[in-house]
C-alpha positions in Angstrom: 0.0 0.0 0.0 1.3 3.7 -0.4 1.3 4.3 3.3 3.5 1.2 3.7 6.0 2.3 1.1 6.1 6.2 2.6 7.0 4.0 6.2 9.6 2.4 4.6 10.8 5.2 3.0 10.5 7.6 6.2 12.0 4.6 8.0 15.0 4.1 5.6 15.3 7.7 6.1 16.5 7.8 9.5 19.6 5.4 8.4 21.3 6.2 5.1 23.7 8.9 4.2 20.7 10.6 1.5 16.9 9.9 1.7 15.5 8.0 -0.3 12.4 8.6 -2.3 9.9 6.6 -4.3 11.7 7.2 -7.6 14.3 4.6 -6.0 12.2 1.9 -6.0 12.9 -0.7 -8.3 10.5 -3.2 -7.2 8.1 -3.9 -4.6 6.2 -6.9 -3.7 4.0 -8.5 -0.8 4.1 -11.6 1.3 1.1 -13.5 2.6 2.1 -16.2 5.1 0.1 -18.8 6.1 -0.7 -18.5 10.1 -2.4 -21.2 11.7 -5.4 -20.1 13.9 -6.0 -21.2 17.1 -8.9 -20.2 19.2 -10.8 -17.4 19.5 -7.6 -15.2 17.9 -9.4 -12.7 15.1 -6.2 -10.6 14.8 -3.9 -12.1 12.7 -1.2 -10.1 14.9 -1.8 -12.6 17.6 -1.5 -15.4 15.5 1.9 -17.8 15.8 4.1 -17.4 13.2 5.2 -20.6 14.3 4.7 -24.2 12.7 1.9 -26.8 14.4 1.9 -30.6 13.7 -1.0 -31.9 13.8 -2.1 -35.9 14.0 -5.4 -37.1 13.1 -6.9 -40.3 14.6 -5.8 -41.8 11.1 -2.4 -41.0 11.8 -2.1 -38.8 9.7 0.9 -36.3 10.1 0.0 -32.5 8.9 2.3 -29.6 9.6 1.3 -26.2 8.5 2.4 -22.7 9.0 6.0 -21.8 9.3 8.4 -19.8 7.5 11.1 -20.2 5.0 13.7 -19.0 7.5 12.9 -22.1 9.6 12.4 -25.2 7.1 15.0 -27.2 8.6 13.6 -27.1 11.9 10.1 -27.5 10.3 11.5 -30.4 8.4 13.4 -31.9 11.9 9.9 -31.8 13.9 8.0 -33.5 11.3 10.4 -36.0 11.0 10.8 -36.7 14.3 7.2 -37.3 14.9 6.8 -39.3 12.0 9.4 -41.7 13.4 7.5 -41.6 16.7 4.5 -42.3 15.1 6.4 -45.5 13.3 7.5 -47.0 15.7 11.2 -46.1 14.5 14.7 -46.5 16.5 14.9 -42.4 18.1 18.5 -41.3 16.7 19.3 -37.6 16.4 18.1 -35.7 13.0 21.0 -34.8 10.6 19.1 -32.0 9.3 20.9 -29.0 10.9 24.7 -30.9 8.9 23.0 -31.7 5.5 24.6 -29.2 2.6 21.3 -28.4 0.3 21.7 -29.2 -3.1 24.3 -26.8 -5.2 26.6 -26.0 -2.1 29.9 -24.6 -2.5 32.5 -23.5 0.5 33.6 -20.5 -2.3 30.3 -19.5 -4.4 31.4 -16.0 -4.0 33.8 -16.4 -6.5 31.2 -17.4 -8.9 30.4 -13.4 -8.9 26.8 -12.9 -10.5 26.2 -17.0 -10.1 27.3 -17.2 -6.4 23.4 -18.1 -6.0 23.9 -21.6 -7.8 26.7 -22.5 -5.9 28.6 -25.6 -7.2 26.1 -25.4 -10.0 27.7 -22.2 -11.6 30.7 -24.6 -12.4 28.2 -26.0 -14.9 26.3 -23.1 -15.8 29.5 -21.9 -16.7 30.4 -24.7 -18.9 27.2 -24.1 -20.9 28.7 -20.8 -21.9 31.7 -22.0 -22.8 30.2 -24.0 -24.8 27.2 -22.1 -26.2 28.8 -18.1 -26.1 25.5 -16.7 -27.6 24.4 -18.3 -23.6 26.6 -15.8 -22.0 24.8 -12.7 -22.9 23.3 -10.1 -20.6 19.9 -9.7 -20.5 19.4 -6.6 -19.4 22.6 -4.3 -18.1 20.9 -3.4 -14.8 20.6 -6.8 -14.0 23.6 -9.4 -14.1 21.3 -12.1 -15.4 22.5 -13.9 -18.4 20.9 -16.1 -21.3 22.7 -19.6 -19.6 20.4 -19.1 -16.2 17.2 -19.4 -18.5 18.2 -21.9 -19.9 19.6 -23.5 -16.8 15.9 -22.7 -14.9 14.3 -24.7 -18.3 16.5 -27.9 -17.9 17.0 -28.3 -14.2 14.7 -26.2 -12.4 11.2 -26.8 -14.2 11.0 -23.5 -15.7 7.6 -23.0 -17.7 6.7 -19.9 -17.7 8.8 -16.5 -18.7 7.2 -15.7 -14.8 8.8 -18.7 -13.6 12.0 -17.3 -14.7 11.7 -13.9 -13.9 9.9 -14.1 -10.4 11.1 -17.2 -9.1 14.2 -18.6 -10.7 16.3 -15.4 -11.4 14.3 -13.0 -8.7 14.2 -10.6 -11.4 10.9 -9.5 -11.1 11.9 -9.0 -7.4 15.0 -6.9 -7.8 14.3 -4.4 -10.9 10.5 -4.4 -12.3 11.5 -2.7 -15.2 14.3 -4.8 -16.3 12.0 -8.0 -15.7 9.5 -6.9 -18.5 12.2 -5.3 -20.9 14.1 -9.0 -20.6 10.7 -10.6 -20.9 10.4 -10.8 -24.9 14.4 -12.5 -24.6 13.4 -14.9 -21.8 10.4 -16.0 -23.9 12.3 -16.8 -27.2 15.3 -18.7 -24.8 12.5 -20.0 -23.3 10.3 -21.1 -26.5 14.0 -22.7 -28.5 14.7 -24.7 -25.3 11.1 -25.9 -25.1 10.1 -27.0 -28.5 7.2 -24.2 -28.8 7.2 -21.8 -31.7 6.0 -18.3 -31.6 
C-alpha cells in the first residue's frame, strides 16, 4: 500500500547517508504467510508465526504454518514425529549438517552465479560452450541467457514468470528490467522448449 511504502521510505530515512524517495524503487512486492489459527484469535497479529503438527486419529501427520527462514527445523519436527509415530529407532536428526543441493564452500567467487553454488561450475560450462548463452539480458541486471536456460532444464521453468519471479528474482530486484528481458526470456524459453511463436 502507499502508506506502507512512505513508512519504509521515512524509516530508511533515519539510516542512510541521503533519503530515499519513491523514484528509487525498483520493485516492490508482498508476502502472505500462512498463520495457523488457534482459538478465539481474530487478529492475525496474535497469530503464531510458528509451525503446528497436527495428527489425526488416522495418523495422519500434517504440519502447516512456518516460515522459509525455519524449514530445517520445520522439516526436523515432522520427521521426528513421523518416526515416533512409526515406531522407528529415536537417533538424532541430521538436518541442521546436511549441505542443500548446489553447495559450494567458495560460491562468491562465482560473482553474479554465487546463487547456484557448485552449479555455476556448470552453468558456466554451458557458456563456454554455447557463447551466444553468455549474454546479458538486461545491463541493470547481471542475469544472463545460460540461467534461462539453466531454470528450463534443471529447475522446471515453464513460464517467462517462472523465470523472472522465481528462478532469477528478477521480477523481485528491478521491475522494469523483468519486463524489458521478458520478450528474450520467452524466445530462450520457447527454443529450449520446442514451442514456436
Amino acid at each position: 500500500l502507499s502508506e506502507e511504502i512512505d513508512f519504509i521510505l521515512e524509516t530508511a530515512s533515519g539510516y542512510l547517508s541521503e533519503n530515499p524517495t519513491r523514484a528509487d524503487i525498483l520493485s516492490t512486492f508482498a508476502g502472505i504467510r500462512p498463520l495457523v489459527k488457534a482459538g478465539d484469535a481474530g487478529n492475525t497479529s496474535a497469530l503464531s508465526r510458528e509451525h503446528t503438527i497436527q495428527i489425526s486419529k488416522s495418523g495422519l501427520l500434517t504440519i502447516a504454518g512456518g516460515k522459509w527462514t525455519t524449514y530445517r527445523r520445520m522439516a526436523e519436527d515432522c520427521v521426528n514425529h513421523a518416526a515416533t509415530l512409526a515406531g522407528l529407532d529415536e537417533r538424532p536428526c541430521v538436518t541442521r549438517e546436511l549441505r542443500i543441493h548446489g553447495y559450494h564452500t567458495h560460491a562468491a567467487q562465482f560473482g553474479s552465479l554465487a546463487d547456484y553454488g557448485e552449479d555455476a561450475l556448470v552453468i558456466e560450462g554451458v557458456i563456454e560452450g554455447r557463447p551466444e548463452l553468455g549474454a546479458v539480458l538486461n545491463p541493470a541486471l547481471p542475469i544472463r541467457a545460460a540461467q534461462v536456460f539453466w531454470a528450463v532444464r534443471h529447475e522446471m521453468a515453464r513460464t517467462v514468470d517462472d523465470v523472472l519471479a522465481r528462478r532469477t528474482r528478477a521480477l523481485s530486484l528491478n521491475a522494469h528490467a523483468a519486463i524489458t528481458m521478458a520478450p528474450a526470456v520467452a524466445r530462450l524459453m520457447a527454443a529450449e522448449l520446442g514451442h514456436d511463436e
